[in-house]
C-alpha positions as CSV (number, residue, x, y, z in Angstrom):
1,X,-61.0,-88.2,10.0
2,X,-58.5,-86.1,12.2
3,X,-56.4,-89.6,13.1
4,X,-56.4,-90.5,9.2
5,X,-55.9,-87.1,7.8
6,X,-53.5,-84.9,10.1
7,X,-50.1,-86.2,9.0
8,X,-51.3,-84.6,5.7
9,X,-52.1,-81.3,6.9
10,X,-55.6,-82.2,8.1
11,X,-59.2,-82.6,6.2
12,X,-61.7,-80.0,5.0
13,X,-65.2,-80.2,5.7
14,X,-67.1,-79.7,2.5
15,X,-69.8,-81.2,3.9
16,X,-70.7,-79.1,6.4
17,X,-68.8,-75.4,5.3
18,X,-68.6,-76.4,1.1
19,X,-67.4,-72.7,0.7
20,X,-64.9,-72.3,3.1
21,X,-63.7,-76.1,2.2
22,X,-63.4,-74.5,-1.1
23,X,-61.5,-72.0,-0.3
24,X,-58.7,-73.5,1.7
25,X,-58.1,-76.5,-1.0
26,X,-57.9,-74.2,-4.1
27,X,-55.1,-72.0,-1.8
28,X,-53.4,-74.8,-1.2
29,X,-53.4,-76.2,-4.5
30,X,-52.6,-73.0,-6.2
31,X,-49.5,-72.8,-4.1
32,X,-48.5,-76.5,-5.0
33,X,-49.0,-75.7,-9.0
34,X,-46.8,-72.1,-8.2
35,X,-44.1,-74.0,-7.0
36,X,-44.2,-75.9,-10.0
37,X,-45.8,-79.1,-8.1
38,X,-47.9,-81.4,-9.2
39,X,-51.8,-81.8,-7.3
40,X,-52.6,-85.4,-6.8
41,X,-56.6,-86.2,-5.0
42,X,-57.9,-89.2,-3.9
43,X,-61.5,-89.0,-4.6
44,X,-64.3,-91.0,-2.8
45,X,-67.8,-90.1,-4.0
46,X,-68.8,-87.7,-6.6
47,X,-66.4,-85.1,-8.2
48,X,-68.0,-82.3,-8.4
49,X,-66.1,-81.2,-5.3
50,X,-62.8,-81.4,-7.2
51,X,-64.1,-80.7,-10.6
52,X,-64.6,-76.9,-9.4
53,X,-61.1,-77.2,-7.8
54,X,-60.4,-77.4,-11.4
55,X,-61.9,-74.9,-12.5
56,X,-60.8,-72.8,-9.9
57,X,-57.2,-72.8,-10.9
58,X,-57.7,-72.7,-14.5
59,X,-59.1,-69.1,-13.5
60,X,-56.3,-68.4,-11.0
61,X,-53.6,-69.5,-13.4
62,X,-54.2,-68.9,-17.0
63,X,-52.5,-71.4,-19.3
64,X,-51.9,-73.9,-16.4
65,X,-52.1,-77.5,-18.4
66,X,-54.6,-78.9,-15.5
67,X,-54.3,-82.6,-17.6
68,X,-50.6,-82.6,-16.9
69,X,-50.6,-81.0,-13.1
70,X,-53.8,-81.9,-11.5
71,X,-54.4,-85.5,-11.0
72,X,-57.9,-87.3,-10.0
73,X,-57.7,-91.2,-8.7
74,X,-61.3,-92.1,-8.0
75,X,-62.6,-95.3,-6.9
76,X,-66.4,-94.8,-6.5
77,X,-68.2,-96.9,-9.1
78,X,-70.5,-93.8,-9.3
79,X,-67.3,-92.0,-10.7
80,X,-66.2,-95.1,-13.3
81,X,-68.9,-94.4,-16.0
């Protein structure tokens, strides 16, 4: 994961820390949407991971249009139906 994931700013480890993982991708999405970004996620497995993300920032920033600034690619089959 570190030789994939670095040039990006790293990985989080939801795995093991969910929490913490938590914590450090909704800061760093929140900042993104601030500067009037857009968040883009490549999801493998299930989304329940960033569907709190989600939620997260609709609490952070009230009125954010999450269907125009957050977007989800996922390519699990799990994720398709």
């Amino acid at each position: 994961m570190d030789e994939a994931y670095n040039d990006c700013g790293g990985w989080l480890n939801a795995h093991d820390d969910r929490a913490q993982a938590l914590r450090e991708a909704a800061d760093v999405w929140e900042s993104f949407l601030r500067d009037g970004r857009r968040v883009w996620v490549q999801e493998g497995g299930q989304a329940d991971f960033s569907a709190e993300l989600v939620r997260r920032m609709r609490d952070r920033i009230p009125g954010l249009a999450t269907r125009d600034r957050i977007t989800i690619v996922q390519h699990s089959a799990r994720n398709e139906a």
